[in-house]
C-alpha positions, 0 to 999 in steps of 0.5 A: 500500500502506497501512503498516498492511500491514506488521504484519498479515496479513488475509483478505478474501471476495468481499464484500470481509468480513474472515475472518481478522486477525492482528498481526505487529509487532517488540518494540520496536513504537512508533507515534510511529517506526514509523508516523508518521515512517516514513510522514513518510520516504516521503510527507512531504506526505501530509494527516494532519490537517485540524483547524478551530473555530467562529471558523473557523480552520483548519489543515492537518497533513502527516505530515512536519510532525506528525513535526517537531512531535513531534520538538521536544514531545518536546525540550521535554519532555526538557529539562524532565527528563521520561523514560520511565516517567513519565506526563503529563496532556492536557487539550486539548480538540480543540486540535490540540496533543493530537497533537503532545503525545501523539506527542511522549509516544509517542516519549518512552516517557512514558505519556499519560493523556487527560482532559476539561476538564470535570473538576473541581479534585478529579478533577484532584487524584484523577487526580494522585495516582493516577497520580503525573503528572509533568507535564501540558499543558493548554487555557487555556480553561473554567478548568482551568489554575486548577483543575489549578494549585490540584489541584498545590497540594492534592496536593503533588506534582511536577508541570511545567505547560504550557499551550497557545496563551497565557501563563499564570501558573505554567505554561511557554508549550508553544506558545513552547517548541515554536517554539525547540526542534529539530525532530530526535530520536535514537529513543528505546529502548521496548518495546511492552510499555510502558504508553502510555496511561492511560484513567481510565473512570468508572462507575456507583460507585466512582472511576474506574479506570485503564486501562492500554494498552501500546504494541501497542494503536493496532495493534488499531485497524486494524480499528477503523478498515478494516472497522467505521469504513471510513476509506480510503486518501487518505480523510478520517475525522471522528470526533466525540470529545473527546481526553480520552475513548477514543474519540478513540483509536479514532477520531481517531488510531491506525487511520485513520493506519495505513490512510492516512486523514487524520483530520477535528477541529472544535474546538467547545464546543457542538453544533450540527448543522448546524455538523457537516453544513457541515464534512463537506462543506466538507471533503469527510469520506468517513467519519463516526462519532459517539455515538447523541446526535448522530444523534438530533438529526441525523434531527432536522433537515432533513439537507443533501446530503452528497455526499462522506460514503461511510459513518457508524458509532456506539457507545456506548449505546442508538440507537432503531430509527427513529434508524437508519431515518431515517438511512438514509432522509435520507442512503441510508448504512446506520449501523453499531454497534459495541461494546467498552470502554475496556478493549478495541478494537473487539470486536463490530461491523457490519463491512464487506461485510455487511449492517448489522442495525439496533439490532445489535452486529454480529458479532466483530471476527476479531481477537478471540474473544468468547462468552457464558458463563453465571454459572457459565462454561459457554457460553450457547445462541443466543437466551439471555442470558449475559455477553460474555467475550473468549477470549485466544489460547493464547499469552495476551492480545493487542493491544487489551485492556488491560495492567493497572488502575492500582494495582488487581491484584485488580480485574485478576485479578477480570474476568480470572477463569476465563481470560476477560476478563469484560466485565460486558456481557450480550447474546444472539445470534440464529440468524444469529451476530449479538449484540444487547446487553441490558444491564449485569450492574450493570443487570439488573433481577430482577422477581418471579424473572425477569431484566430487562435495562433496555435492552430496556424502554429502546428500546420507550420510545423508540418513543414520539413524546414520549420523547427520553431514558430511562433504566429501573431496578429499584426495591424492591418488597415483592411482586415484590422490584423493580419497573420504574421508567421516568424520561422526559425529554419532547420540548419539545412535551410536558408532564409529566400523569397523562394522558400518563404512563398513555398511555406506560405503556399505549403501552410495556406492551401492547409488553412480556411481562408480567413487563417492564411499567413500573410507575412513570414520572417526569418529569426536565428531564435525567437525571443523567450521569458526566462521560462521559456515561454515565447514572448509574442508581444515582443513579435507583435511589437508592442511594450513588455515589461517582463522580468 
């Protein structure tokens, strides 16, 4: 029996489908105790970490030791006067302190806020003081604890450093502090409607907003992780996700720890497929998930047997339909899709004992109810287009969607409007329940009266053998109010011409109803991004970003 057990009930068909999920768990609900150390008491030598790097080091995490390891952050924290209700920063890559540190955090009722080392001296300096952080502890590498030093400076404020692995300048040594530390610790007293994370999301404008999840959330990721992910029991589940974005939650702690699966880390920089294939089978993962730019370049190379891997999933933005076929074709694995935000677990997906529908979101996740409204909130006919909303419960909203933005009541009450989580998502959902995404409300191109969802032009360009990236906008135009404008990045065996720009157009349009046909192409080395990933369409339509 996996623990996740104790706080759910679930039903199952034939097919082995979920039907019906609900959470059961106590108030005083705390991950780090009651999931971690409780499985640490009965199985202390269960694997829950295989963590590796491209030096070719490795390291092995039982839950008796991540317990123990947790237990002595959490004292070298307290000893530096941090308590419940502060907040925390980590930076720390894929180093396999971030789950020391983060279970550490739990314990402590300290609010962890994920961030990436990409982040530059004025990010860290919005996020310090945005969120008023109390601490932080971070990498030695790619120069943050320089960039996180000199944001202290600026900002003024009271912040205890830490860093990892080495001794530098202006910040306690958390790899030392740990070895001195004692390994036991009293339960500290939280309520699982704590703030536990805190997500900064970035987006197309604006400065990024901060999501907040309360102490309920990593309980919404069983089924994350069981139906969608299929991590297993005595599994051993590889999500490639850096720790400070989402994702990681998703894939590399919560739900595959609560169904018994340990959780695969390789520490890399720069990707290298066949970096990736030789630690699935070297380490014999059973499950893998990764965002759609890694499957691409994937079915790009010769795929080697991968014997052990039982089940692969992606989310995140657009995956060609030949990118799943020849997916399956490599490797005889369907590739599942699924789809939520950071504000959100997983709400749509292909789910276990279906049958995956390439391009798909899938259908809901049982935990959740989700629909299509219309702009004036009435309920969007099957085939049509409407917004994704999610329903709360009558008892009011559930685990897994977000407690508050941080500082932010009026853009929390705005998405909340009508009752309804708004996701600013549009999608449509066929005759069978399955929804297929069409684009963000942000996205939708108007063109001589007709609504456009960028996606769909999107994935027709990607058919085209030249196109390895691409991303379609509206652009003014004086007789169709926009106009379809479509940017390319070539694949190295193609150039820039006027010939081959009529060709893609032609190739596109003669696939396209009329009012979607691409108007203009240009020709980009690469398409200008958040620090996310997120391809930042604004800056292609020309207009003011304010991004960070």
């Amino acid at each position: 029996m996996s623990i996740y057990q104790k706080f759910c009930r679930e039903t199952v068909d034939d097919a082995g489908r979920l039907v019906h999920f609900e959470l059961d768990f106590p108030e005083h609900f705390n991950f780090g105790y009651d999931v971690v150390d409780a499985i640490a008491e009965q199985t202390p030598d269960k694997r829950a970490l295989v963590w590796c790097n491209t030096e070719n080091e490795e390291r092995f995490f039982s839950f008796g030791e991540l317990r123990d390891l947790s237990n002595r952050a959490a004292n070298v924290l307290r000893a530096a006067g941090l308590k419940r209700g502060d907040r925390v920063l980590l930076i720390l890559k894929r180093h396999y302190e971030y789950w020391i540190a983060v279970l550490a955090l739990h314990k402590l009722g300290i609010t962890a806020i994920p961030a990436t080392h990409m982040l530059t001296e004025s990010d860290f300096e919005y996020r310090l003081k945005a969120s008023g952080a109390a601490g932080a502890i971070c990498t030695p590498q790619n120069g943050v604890p320089e960039k996180l030093a000199a944001a202290v400076r600026k900002t003024g404020v009271s912040c205890k450093l830490w860093c990892v692995q080495q001794k530098i300048e202006g910040f306690s040594d958390f790899t030392e502090e740990l070895k001195n530390a004692s390994p036991f610790l009293p339960r500290i007293a939280t309520d699982v409607s704590d703030p536990m994370l805190l997500y900064f999301t970035s987006g197309t404008t604006g400065y990024p907003k901060g999501v907040i999840h309360d102490f309920s959330y990593p309980l919404a990721h069983i089924v994350t992780a069981k139906y969608w992910q299929q991590a297993e029991e005595g599994g051993l589940h590889f999500t490639v996700a850096e720790t400070g974005w989402g994702k990681a939650s998703w894939g590399k702690i919560y739900g595959q720890w609560l169904v018994g699966s340990a959780v695969m880390v390789f520490d890399f920089d720069n990707f290298d497929p066949r970096q990736l294939t030789a630690v699935i089978n070297r380490y014999g993962v059973t499950s893998f998930c990764a965002p759609p730019t890694v499957y691409r370049y994937l079915v790009r190379k010769e795929l080697p047997p991968m014997p052990t891997l039982r089940h692969a999933s992606t989310a995140g933005e657009m995956l060609a339909p030949r990118v799943f076929r020849l997916f399956t074709e490599k490797t005889g694995i369907p590739l599942c899709e699924g789809y939520g935000q950071t504000e959100t677990a997983m709400l749509l997906g292909n789910l276990k004992g279906e049958v995956p529908v390439d391009g798909s979101m899938g259908r809901e996740s049982p935990l959740y109810h989700v629909e299509l409204r219309n702009d004036d909130g009435s309920p969007t006919p099957r085939g049509e287009v409407g917004e994704l909303v999610v329903v709360p419960p009558a008892g009011g909203r559930q685990p897994g969607l977000f407690s508050a933005y941080l500082d932010n009541e009026e853009q929390y009450r705005y998405v909340w409007r009508g009752g309804v989580y708004h996701t600013g998502d549009v999608a449509w959902q066929d005759e069978e329940g399955v929804y297929w995404f069409h684009g963000r409300f942000d996205d939708i191109i108007k063109t001589g009266g007709f609504r456009v969802g960028p996606y769909e032009i999107e994935n027709v360009l990607m058919k085209h053998p030249s196109v390895v990236e691409c991303s379609v906008v509206g652009i003014p135009d004086p007789l169709r109010g926009q106009a379809i404008k479509a940017v390319i990045v070539l694949s190295p065996e193609y150039a820039p011409s006027r010939e081959l720009e009529k060709e893609i157009r032609d190739f596109c349009n003669a696939r396209l109803a009329e009012y979607k046909w691409i108007r203009s192409i240009d020709f980009a080395a690469e398409l200008p991004k958040t620090i996310s990933g997120k391809i930042r369409k604004n800056v292609l339509r020309g207009t003011a970003d304010e991004e960070t």
